[in-house]
C-alpha positions as CSV (number, residue, x, y, z in Angstrom):
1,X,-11.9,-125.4,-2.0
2,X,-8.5,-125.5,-0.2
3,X,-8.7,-124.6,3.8
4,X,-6.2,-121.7,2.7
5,X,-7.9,-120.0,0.1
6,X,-11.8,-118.2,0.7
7,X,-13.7,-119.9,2.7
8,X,-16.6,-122.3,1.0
9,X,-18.5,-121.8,4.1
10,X,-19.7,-118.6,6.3
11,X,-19.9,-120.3,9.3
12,X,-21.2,-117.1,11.2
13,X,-24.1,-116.9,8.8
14,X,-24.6,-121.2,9.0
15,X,-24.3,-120.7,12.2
16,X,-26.9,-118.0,12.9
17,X,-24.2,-116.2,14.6
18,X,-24.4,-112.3,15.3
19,X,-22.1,-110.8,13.2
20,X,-23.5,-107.3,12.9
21,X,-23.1,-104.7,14.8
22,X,-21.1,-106.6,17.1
23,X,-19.9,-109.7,16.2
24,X,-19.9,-113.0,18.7
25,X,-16.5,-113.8,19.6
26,X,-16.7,-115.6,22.9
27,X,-15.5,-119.2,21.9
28,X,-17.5,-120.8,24.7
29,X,-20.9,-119.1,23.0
30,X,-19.5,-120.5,19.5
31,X,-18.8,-124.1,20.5
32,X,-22.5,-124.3,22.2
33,X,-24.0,-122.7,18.8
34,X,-21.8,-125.2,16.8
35,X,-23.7,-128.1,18.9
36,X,-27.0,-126.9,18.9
37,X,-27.1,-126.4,15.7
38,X,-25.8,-130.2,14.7
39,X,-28.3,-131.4,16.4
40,X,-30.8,-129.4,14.7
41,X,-29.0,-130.7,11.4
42,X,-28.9,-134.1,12.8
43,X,-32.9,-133.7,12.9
44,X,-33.5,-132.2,9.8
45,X,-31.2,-134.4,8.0
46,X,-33.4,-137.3,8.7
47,X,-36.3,-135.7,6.8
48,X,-36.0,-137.1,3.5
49,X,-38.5,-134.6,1.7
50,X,-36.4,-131.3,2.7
51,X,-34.6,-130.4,0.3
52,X,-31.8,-128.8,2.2
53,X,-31.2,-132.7,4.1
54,X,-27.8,-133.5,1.7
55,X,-26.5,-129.9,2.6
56,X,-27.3,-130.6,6.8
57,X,-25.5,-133.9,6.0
58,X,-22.3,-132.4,4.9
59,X,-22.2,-129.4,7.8
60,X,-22.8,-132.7,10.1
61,X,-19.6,-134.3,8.5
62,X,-17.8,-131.3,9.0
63,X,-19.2,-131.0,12.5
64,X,-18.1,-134.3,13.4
65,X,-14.1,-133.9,12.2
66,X,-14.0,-130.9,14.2
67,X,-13.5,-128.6,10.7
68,X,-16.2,-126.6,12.4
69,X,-14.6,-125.9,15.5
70,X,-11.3,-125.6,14.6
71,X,-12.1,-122.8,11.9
72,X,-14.4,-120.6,14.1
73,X,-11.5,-120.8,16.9
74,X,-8.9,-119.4,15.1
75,X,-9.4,-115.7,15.2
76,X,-7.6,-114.6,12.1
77,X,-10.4,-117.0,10.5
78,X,-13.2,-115.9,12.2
79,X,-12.6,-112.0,11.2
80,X,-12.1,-113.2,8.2
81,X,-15.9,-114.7,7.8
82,X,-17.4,-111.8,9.6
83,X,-16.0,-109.4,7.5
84,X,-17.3,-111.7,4.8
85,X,-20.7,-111.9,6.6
86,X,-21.1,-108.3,6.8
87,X,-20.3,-107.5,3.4
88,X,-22.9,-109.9,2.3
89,X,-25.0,-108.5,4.4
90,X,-24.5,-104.7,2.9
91,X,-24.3,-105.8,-0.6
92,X,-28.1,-104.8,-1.7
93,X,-28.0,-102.0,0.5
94,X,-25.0,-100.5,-1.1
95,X,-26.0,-101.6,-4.7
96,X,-29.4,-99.3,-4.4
97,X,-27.6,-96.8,-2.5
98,X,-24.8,-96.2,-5.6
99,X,-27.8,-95.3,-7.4
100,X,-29.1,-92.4,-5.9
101,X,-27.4,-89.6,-6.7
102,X,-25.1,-87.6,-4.2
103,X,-26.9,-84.6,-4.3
104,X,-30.3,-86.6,-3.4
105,X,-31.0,-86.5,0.0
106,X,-32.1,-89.6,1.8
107,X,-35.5,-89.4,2.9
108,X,-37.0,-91.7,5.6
109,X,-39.5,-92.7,2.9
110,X,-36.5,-94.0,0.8
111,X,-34.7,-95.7,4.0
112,X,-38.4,-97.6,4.4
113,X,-38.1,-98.6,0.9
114,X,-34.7,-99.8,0.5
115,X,-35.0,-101.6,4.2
116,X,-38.6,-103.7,2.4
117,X,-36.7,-103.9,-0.9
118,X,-34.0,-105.8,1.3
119,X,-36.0,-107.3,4.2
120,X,-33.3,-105.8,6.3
121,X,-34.4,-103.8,9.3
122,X,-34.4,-100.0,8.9
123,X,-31.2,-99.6,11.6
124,X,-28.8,-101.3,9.9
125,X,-29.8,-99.8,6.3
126,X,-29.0,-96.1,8.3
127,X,-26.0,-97.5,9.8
128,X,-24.9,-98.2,6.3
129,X,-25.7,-95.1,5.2
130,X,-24.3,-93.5,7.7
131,X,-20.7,-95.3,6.7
């Protein structure tokens, strides 16, 4: 996938970066997460029964060029992945939500259903809502 077009990877979610409500932005906090967590590759890569090890192989690569780093320091780039993050985030909230009707109100006992339906915390399926 070209570096111009969509991004092939959501660094923020790789990452385990916050991205909702408030997304991480400090560069400094970034660069340390983009460390530890080649080192945690580097580790897992080495175990030749996960299944995941080719995938922490490649985000090592990339690590190791600097890709990485020079992607999540470059704002426009970064908004760009949270907004991405976030909508990935909201996208099984919002699909059972454009199924209730608009004259339904939403109940607490629907909020605990669609936040177990999800396995997303109850506060961010409200804060959805409430968008």
């Amino acid at each position: 996938m070209s570096e111009n077009n969509k991004e092939e990877y959501n660094w923020y979610e790789i990452l385990e970066l916050k991205y909702y409500p408030v997304a991480e932005e400090n560069e400094e906090k970034i660069l340390d997460k983009i460390d530890e967590k080649r080192k945690e590759w580097i580790r897992k890569s080495k175990n030749v029964l996960d299944k995941d090890a080719s995938k922490f192989k490649k985000y090592i690569e990339m690590a190791e060029k600097g890709s990485i780093k020079e992607i999540m320091l470059d704002s426009e780039r970064r908004r760009k992945l949270i907004k991405n993050a976030q909508k990935n985030l909201f996208e099984p909230i919002d699909k059972i939500i454009s199924n209730i009707s608009k004259d339904d109100a939403i109940t607490e006992k629907m909020i605990k259903k669609i936040a177990d339906k999800t396995g997303l915390e109850e506060r961010i399926v409200i804060g959805r809502i409430k968008e």
